[in-house]
N, C-alpha and C positions, 0 to 999 in steps of 0.2 A: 504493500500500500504506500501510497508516496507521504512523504511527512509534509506537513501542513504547518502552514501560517495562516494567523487568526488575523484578519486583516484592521480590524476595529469592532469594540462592544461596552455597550452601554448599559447600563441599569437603572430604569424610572419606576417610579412608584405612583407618581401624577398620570391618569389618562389624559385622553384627549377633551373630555366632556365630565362634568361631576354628574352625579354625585359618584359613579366609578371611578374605583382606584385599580389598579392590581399594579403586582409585581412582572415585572418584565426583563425580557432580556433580548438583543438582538447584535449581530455584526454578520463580519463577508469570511468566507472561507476561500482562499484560492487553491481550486482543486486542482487546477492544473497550470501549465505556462498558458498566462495571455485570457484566464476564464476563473470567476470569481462570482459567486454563488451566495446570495444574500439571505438568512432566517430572519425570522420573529420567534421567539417563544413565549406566553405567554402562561402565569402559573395560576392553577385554578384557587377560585374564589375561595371554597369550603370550608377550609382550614388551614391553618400555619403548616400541618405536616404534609407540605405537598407533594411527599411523597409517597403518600397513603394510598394517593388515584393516580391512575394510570397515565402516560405520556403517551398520547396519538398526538402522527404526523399526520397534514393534510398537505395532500399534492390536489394542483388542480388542473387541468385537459389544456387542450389545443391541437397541437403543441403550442407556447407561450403562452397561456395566460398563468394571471398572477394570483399565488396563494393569500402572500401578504396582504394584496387587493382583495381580488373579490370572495376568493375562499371568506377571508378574516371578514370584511365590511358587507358583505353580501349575503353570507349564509349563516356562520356559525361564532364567529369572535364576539366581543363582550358588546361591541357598538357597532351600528348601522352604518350608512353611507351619510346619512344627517347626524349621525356623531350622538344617538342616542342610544342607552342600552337597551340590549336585547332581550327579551324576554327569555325565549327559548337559544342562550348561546350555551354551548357545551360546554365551557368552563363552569358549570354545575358539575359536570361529572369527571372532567379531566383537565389535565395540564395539553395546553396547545404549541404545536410546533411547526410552523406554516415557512413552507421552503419555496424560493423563487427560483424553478427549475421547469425544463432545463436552463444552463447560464444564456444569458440572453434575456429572460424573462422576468419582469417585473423591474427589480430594482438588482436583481443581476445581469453578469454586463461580462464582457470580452473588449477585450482591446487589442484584438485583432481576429479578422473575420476567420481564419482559420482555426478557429479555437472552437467555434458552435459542434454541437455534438452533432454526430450523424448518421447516429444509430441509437436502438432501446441498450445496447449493453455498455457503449459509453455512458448515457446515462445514470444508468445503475451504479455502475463505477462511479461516477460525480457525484452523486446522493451517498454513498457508504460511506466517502470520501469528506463529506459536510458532516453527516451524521456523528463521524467520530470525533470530529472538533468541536463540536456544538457538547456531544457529553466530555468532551475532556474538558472544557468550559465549564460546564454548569456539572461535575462529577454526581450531584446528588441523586440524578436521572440514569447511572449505571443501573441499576439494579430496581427500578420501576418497570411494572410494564407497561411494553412495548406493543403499540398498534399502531398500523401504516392505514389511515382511511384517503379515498381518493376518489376521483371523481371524471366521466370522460376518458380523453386519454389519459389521463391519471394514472386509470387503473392499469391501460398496457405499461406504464412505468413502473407501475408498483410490484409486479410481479416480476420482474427482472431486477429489480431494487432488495426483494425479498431472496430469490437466488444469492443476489453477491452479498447482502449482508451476510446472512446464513454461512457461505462459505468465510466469509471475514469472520465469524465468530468463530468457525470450525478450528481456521488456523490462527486465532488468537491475536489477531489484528485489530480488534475493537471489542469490549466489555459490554453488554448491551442484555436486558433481560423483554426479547423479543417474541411475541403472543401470538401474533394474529395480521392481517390485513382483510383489508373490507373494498371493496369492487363496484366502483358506482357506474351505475351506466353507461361502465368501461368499453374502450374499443378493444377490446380483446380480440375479436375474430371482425373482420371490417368485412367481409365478404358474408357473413352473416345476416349483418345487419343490413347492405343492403338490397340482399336478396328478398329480406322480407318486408320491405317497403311498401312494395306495390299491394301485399296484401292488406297492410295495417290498414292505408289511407283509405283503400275501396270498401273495406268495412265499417271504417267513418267516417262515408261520404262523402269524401275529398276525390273520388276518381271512381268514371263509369268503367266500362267491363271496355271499352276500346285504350281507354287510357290505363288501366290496368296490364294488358296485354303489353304497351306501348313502351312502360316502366320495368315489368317483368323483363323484356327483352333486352333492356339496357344494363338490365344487370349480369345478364346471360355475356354480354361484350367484357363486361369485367372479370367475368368466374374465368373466361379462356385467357385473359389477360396473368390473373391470378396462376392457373395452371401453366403457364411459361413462364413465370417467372420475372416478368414483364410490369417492373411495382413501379417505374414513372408513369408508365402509358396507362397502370390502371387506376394511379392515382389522377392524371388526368380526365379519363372517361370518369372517375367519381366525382369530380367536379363538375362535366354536363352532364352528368345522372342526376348534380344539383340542379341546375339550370334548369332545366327538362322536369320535374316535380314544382319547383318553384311556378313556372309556364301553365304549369297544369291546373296547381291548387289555387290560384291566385296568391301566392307567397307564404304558403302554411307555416307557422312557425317550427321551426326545427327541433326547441327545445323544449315548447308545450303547446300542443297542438291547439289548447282551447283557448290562446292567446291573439291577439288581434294581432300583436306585432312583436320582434325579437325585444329581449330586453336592454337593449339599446344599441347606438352605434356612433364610434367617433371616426369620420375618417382621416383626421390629422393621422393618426399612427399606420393609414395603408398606404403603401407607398407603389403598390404594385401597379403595372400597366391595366386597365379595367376591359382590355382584350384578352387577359390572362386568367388561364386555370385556375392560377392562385389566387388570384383579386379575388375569383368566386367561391373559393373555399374559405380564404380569409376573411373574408364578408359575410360568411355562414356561421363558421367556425368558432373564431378566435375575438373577431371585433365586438360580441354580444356582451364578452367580459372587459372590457372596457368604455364603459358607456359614460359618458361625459360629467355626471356628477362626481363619479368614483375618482376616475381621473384627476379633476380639479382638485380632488381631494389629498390623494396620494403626493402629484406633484406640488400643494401647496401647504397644509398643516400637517399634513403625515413627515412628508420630507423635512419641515421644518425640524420637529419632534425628534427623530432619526439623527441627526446631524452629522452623519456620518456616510449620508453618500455623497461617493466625489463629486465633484461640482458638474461635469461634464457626463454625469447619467439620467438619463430621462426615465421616470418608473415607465415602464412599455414601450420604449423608444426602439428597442433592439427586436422586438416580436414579431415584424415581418420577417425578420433575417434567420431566428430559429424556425420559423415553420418552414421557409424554406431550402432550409438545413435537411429537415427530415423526409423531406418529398420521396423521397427513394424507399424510406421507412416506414411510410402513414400509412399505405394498405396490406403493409404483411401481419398475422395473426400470430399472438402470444400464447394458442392453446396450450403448445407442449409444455410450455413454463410452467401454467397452472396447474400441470397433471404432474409435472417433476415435484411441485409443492406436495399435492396429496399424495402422493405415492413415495415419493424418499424421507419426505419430514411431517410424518403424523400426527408430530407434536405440534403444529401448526394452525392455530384457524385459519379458515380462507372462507369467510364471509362475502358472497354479492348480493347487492341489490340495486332493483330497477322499478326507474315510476313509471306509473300506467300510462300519465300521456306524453310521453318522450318518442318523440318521432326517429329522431339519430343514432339512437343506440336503442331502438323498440324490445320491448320484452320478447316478442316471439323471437327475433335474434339474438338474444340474451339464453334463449331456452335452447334454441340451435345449438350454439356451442357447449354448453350445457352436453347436453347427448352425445357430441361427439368425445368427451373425454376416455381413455381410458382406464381411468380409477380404479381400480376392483372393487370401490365400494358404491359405486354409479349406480349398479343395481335396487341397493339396500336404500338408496335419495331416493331415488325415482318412485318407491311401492310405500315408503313414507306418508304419512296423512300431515299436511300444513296445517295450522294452526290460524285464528284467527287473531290482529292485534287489535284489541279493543278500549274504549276509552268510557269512562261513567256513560248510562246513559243506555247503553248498548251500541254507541257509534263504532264502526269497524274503521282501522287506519291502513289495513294493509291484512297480508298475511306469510307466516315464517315457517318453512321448513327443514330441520336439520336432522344428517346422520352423520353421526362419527365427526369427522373435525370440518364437515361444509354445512352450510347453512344460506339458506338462500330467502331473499325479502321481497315479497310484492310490497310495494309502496302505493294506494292509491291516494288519487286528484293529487300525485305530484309530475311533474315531467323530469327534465335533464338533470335541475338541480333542486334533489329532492329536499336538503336542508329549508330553501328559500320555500317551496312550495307546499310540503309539510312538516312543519318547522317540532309540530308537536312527534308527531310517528317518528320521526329521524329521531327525535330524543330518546326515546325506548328503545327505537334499534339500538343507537349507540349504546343505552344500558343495558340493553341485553347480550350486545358483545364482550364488552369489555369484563362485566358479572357471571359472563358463562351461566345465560339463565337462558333455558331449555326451549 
């Protein structure tokens, strides 16, 4: 593992908005020559012994979008994008540790273009590589555990994150008392997901039985793409697979279908030509999490707060450049990773889960990969009875099935990003992971 320099860290006790306080901690790791990887951590509310509750990471998708942003202000951290506390933020149940990865992303940065990662196992390699500085930093998080939650591509991250910590702890390269990761409507198999597009929309009315046919077929272009091995061209064709749905639905929302419109878009930060494949996946993809309040925010009272990034980095200045970085990586599938997880290291949870109205990463393609795994214990999920999660009242939030160390979560009336959308149900997931409750 390469030795590490802590580039800068700080500790506040003042938030950004009273009446919250916490304790905090944040700096840059440089993981490699020329490529510097920025945390947050943040320690939970509960009690002084924070080391009592558990330490999850959140990674959040694109590739490029930002933890510290919108994971932390959007979903799950102590305060909102208006700087007000969260009702439902997991720092009730854990200590937070939100990574701007890959570097490039948020308020990580490279200072020279050939430093962007350009593949999932560099990645991994750069997360194991933070991870260990961040605990040799803050040493009282050796021996807590350890959950990776994630979200999008995220979760293709996470599972190759989870390989090489694993092996770093095997060969005693990093101290780390690591549990579980959790799989949010991860692109794990991208051929999956949009093979089974054409079925979702036409069953919710988004596309007649001609435009069904129309969209089916476009995926058919990608599956031969995928089987040659062909991952720019099929990356390409997935982006006028985008086009070509978008044409259809009238612009259905990607990330929850029963929304009028994405949840937002800045396009200072796309720099692409708007003739390009990438304009259109980066305008799908990556720019919803940078939506112009968040933005204003990060680059103004957040960065102040921070005072530690160099003066010549923009939070999400770099996110065109990491997506494409990855172009050659975005449509290859992570199954074998997840099945090396349950099958080599059973001591592991491997938690997913997906919201009902998430178009991008649709639970039928969620359930696809699913099946294809080879597990030996794939049998014993599958003939499993799910469970329903419920709330006073007899409200239903979802529903969880697990055998042996998988577990799997319907999340309903959430989409892509099931924190924001059910803010309550994700809370339970989360305590059901972390508590090992059945």
């Amino acid at each position: 593992m390469l030795l590490l320099a802590l580039f800068s860290l700080s500790f506040c006790s003042v938030a950004l908005a009273a009446p919250v306080e916490k304790k905090e901690a944040w700096g840059y790791v440089n993981v490699r020559k020329d490529a510097y990887m920025f945390w947050w951590l943040y320690y939970t509310d509960q009690t002084e012994d924070y080391t009592s509750y558990p330490l999850v990471i959140w990674l959040q998708g694109g590739p490029g979008s930002s933890s510290t942003g919108y994971g932390n202000f959007m979903e799950i951290g102590p305060l909102d994008v208006n700087l007000n506390p969260r009702n439902h933020t997991w720092l009730q149940k854990a200590n937070l540790l939100f990574i701007d990865n890959p570097v490039g992303t948020g308020f990580s940065y490279v200072t020279n273009n050939s430093a962007f990662a350009r593949d999932n196992k560099q990645i991994a390699q750069d997360l194991t590589t933070t991870l260990y500085s961040v605990l040799d930093t803050v040493p009282e998080f050796q021996k807590t555990p350890l959950y990776i939650f994630s979200e999008s591509y995220g979760g293709k991250m996470t599972v190759d994150f989870a390989v090489a910590l694993i092996q770093a702890i095997k060969n005693k390269n990093i101290t780390c008392n690591f549990k579980g990761i959790a799989l949010g409507d991860s692109w794990i198999s991208p051929l999956d997901s949009v093979y089974t597009w054409a079925n979702y929309l036409y069953i919710n009315s988004l596309l007649d039985k001609s435009e069904f046919a129309t969209v089916k077929d476009y995926a058919y272009k990608i599956k031969v793409s995928l089987v040659k091995k062909q991952y720019k061209i099929a990356t390409v064709q997935f982006a006028e697979m985008q086009q070509l749905v978008g044409n259809l639905t009238n612009n259905v929302d990607w990330y929850n279908i029963l929304k009028d419109e994405g949840p937002g878009s800045n396009k200072s930060v796309n720099k692409f030509s708007k003739k390009s494949h990438l304009f259109t996946m980066f305008k799908n993809i990556v720019e919803p999490y940078y939506v112009d309040p968040l933005d204003a925010l990060m680059n103004g009272k957040v960065r102040q707060k921070l005072n530690d990034i160099p003066k010549n980095v923009t939070w999400g200045g770099q996110s065109t450049a990491v997506f494409e970085a990855l172009e050659g990586d975005f449509m290859k599938d992570v199954i074998s990773s997840v099945d090396y997880l349950l099958t080599n290291e059973s001591w592991l949870d491997v938690n997913i889960y997906t919201g009902q109205l998430d178009l991008i990463v649709d639970t039928s393609g969620t359930l696809n990969w699913i099946d294809k795994l080879k597990w030996t214990g794939l049998k014993g999920f599958a003939s499993t009875t799910k469970k329903p999660i419920t709330f006073p009242g007899g409200r239903t939030g979802g529903f969880v099935k697990s055998f042996k160390q998988l577990r799997l979560f319907w999340i309903l009336k959430a989409g892509h990003m099931v924190p924001s959308d059910a803010p309550e149900t994700a809370l339970i997931m989360l305590d059901t992971i972390i508590n090992k409750k059945k």
